[in-house]
N, C-alpha and C positions, 0 to 999 in steps of 0.2 A: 551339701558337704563342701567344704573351702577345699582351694588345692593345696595342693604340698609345693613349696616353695623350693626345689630339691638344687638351684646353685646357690641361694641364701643359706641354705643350710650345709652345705658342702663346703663352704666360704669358711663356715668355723671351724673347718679339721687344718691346722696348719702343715699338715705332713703330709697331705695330699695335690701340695702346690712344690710337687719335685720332681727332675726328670731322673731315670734308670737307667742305664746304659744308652742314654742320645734319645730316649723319648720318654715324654709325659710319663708319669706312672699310671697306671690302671691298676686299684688295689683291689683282686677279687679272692683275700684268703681269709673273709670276716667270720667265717667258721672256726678259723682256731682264736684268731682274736681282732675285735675292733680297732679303729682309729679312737685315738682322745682328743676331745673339741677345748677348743682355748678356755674354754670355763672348766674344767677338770683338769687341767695342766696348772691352771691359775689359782685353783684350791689348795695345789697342794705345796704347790709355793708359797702361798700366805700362811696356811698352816706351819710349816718350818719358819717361815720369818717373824710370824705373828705372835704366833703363842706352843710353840712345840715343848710340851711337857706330857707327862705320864698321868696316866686317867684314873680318878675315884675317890682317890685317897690321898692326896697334896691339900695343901694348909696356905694356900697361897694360889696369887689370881690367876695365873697361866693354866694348873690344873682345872680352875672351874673352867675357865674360859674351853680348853679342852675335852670336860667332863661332858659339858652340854652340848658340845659340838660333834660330838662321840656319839653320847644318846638321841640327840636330834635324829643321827643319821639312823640309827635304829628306828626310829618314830616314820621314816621318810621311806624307805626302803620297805617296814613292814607292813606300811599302808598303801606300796605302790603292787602289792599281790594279795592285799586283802587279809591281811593277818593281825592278830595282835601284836604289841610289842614285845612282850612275854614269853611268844611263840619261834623269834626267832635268833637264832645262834648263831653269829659270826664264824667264818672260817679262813683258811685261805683258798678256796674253792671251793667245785662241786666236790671234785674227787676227795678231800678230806671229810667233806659232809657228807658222803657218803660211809667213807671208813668210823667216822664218828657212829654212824645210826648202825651200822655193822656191829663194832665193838658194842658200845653203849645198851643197844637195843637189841642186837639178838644173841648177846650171852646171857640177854635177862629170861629172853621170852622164847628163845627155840631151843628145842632140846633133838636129842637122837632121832632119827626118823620124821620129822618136820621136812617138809620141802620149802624151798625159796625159788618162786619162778620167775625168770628172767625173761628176756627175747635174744632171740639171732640175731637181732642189730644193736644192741647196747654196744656202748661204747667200753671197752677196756675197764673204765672206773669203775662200771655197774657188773662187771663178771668177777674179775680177780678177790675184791673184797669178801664176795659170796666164796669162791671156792677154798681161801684162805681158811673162813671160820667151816666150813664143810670139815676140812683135814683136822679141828680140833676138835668139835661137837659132834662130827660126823651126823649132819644133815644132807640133804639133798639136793641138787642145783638142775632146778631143768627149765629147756626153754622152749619158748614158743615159736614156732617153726614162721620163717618169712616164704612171702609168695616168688616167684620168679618179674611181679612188678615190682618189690620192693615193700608191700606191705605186709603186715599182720596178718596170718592166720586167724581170723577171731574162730570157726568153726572150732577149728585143734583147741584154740584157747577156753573153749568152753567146757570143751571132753575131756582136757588134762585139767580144769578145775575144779579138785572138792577139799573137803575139811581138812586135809595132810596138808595142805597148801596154807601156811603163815604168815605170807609172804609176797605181793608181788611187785617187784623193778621191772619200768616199764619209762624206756626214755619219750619224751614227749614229742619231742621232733628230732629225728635221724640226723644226726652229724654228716655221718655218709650220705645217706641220699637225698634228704629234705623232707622224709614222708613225714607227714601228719598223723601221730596215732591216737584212735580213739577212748584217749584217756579216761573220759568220763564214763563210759561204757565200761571200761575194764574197772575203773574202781569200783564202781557198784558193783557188775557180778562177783567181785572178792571178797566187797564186803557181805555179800549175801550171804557166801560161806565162812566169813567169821575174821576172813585175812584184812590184816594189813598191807596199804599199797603208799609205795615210796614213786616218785615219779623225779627221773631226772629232767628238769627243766631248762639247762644252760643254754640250748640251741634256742628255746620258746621267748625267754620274757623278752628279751631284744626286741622280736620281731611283734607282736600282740600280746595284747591284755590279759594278764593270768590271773586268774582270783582263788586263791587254795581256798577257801573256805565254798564258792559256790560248786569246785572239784567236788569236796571234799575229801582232800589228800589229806592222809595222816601224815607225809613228810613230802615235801618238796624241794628240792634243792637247785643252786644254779652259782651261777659266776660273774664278779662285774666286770672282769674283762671283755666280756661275751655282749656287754651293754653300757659300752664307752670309757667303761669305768678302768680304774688301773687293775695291772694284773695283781695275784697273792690274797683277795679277798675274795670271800665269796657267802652264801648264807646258808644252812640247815634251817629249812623249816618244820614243829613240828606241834602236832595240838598238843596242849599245855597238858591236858590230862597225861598222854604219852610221854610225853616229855618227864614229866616227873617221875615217871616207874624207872626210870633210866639211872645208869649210875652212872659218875663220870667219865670221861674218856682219858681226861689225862688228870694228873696231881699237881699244883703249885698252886703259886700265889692267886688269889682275886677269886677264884672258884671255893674258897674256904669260909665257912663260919667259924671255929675255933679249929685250935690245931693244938697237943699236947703229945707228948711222947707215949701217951699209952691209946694215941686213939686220933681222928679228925671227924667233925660234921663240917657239910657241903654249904654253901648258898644255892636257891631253889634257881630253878631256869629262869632264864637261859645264862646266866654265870657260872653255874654249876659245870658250864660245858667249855668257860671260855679261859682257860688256867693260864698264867703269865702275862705278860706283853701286847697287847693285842697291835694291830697295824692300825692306829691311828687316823694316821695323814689315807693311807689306802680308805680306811674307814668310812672317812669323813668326805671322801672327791667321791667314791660310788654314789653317796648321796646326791653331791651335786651333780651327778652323770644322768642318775633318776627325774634329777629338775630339771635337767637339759631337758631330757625327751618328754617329760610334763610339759615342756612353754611349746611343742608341736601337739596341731590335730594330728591324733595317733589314727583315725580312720585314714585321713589324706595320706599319710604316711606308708600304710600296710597298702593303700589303693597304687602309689606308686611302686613299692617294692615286689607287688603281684607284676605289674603294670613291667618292668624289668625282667622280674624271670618268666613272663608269658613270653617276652620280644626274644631273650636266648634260647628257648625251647624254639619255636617258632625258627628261629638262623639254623637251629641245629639240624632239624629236619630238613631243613635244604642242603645241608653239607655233605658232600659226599665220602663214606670213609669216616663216616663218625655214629656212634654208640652213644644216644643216654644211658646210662645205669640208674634204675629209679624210676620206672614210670607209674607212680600212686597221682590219683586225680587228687587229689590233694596234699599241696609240699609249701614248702617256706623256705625261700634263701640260699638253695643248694642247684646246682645244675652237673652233675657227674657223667665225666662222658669216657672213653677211649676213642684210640684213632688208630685204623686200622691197620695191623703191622707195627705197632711203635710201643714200645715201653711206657707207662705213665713219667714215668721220671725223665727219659731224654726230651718228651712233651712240653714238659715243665720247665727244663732247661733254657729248651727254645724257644719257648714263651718270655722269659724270663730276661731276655737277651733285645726282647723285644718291650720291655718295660710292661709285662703282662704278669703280675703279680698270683702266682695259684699255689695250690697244696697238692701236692702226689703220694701216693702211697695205699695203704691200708685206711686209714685213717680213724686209728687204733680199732680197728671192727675188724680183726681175722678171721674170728667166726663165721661172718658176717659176708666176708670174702671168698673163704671157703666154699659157705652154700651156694653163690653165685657162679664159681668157678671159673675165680677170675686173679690177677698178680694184686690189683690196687685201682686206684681210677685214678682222675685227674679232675678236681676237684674246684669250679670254680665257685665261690660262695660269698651272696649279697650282704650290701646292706642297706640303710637309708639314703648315703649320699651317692650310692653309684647310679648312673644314667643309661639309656640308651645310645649312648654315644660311649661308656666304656663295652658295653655288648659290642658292638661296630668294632671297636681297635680289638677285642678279642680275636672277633672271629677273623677280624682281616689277619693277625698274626695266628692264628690257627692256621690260614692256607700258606702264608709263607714258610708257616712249620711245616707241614706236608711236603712240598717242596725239595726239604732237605731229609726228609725219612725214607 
């Protein structure tokens, strides 16, 4: 296995070369979103300077030029999870790609009494969208209970699932804590009784190789901000058969085959789902975000980013007056701690002051928080260019936080 090269590669985030309040920055809030590498800042400024025009239907060279730079990145993105092209639908995120399979998909196919099972740690996107279409279909929303480590219940997951179940959202790796769930296990027993399984992905393709089709997820979703990529896009993915029983989510231009005043027919997937404007420039730099992380050994890469949050687990336990939240023997990226006596937010503050870049709060999981019985955490979260030497100025601004609590 080659190594990961992790200051050559750190070298291409130019926003990473800035100090915060009188020191270095240490970015550890790649959980909500990534840095962008000079080749996805650089796309999207050739794009506006090069050829920025409107995609499909132009009679003129900016449009094609545009057109294929459009569907390339479709070509590039649905081969980097294993998908057809066909298969996948443009968003501005997970959260719409989500609301899209909500709408879309279960006004077609859930009726009265169906359940939709969720988990205690989804995130916000994957709850509210289900309880939404509950209050109109009057369906069921229920979830799968978390352990006091932070993982899945799979026993309860098995007892709560039979044929009523439609349905199951199942985030793939924990925003909040980092856990690992074992997705391919839950798809199959779902599918064994008849359900369909959605899995939100946005915390996963970042960090390891996802393949929906060896899943075999009917829909996957995720985000390219979440994987260097700019924010406002994102992808639905979903099998082509499924995909087709679906009606649109929204009406206008480009999702249309004919359109007359007494009637419309649709274009078949995935246009059928992509109505007006799409984000282009966004579009087109996710792709190149994708080639970014194609030109690294993706093994060397996840062997360094283990390689990172083993060394902050590892300081943590030595700290005195400190709490992981999350202890599943298998996580990705995430390190959730409290300090003892201290709000997460003044935490963050004083971190913060220290050029220690984190996320405090809930981190949209109340649920999730609830069961824990807990205010929120403090939330540091990996990514490829951070080192064990941003661990080190953590934790050393960890004890000077203490200090002042």
């Amino acid at each position: 296995m080659s190594s990961f090269e992790v200051e050559a590669f750190r070298a291409q985030f130019p926003i990473l070369n800035q100090s915060i309040n009188g020191s270095p920055l240490v970015y550890l809030d790649n959980g909500a979103t990534t840095q962008k590498p000079q080749a996805v800042i650089d796309c999207l400024d050739q794009y506006y300077q090069g050829f920025n025009s409107n995609v499909h239907r132009g009679a003129h060279e900016l449009a094609d030029r545009a057109t294929r730079a459009f569907e390339a990145a479709r070509d590039t993105v649905s081969a980097f999870i294993g998908a057809n092209n066909n298969e996948l639908i443009w968003t501005r995120g997970t959260t719409e790609a989500i609301n899209l399979i909500a709408h879309s998909w279960g006004r077609v196919h859930l009726s009265r009494g169906d359940k939709v099972m969720i988990t205690e740690m989804e995130h916000h996107s994957n709850i509210v969208p289900w309880q939404l279409l509950a209050q109109q279909i009057d369906i069921e929303v229920i979830a799968i209970p978390v352990t006091a480590q932070g993982e899945l219940d799979m026993a309860a997951f098995e007892q709560m699932l039979d044929e009523s179940v439609k349905l199951v959202c199942c985030v793939h790796v924990s925003n909040a804590l980092g856990t690992v769930n074992p997705v391919e296990h839950i798809i199959a027993k779902a599918h064994a009784v008849g359900a369909k399984v959605l899995i939100d992905g946005a915390q996963a393709v970042g960090h390891f190789p996802v393949d929906v089709k060896a899943l075999d997820a009917d829909f996957y979703v995720s985000s390219s901000h979440k994987i260097f990529g700019p924010t406002g896009v994102g992808f639905a993915y979903g099998k082509y058969d499924i995909l087709d029983s679906m009606m649109p989510y929204q009406g206008g231009g480009e999702m249309i085959e004919t359109v007359s005043l007494s009637g419309s027919t649709f274009q078949a997937p995935p246009l059928r789902f992509e109505a007006g404007t799409p984000d282009i420039s966004g579009v087109i730099a996710f792709a190149a975000a994708v080639s970014f992380i194609q030109q690294s050994d993706r093994e060397a890469m996840l062997a360094h980013e283990h390689d990172v949050l083993d060394y902050a687990h590892q300081c943590a336990a030595q700290t005195v007056g400190m709490t992981v939240i999350g202890q599943s023997s298998h996580k990705e990226g995430v390190m959730s701690f409290l300090l003892d006596g201290a709000h997460p937010h003044d935490v963050g503050t004083l971190l913060d002051r220290q050029g220690v870049a984190v996320r405090t709060g809930h981190h949209c999981c109340q649920p999730l928080m609830a069961k824990l019985g807990i205010p929120g955490t403090v939330r540091a979260s990996f990514s490829a260019y951070n080192t064990r030497d941003d661990v080190d100025r953590l934790f050393a601004a960890i004890e000077k936080t203490k200090a002042f609590l």
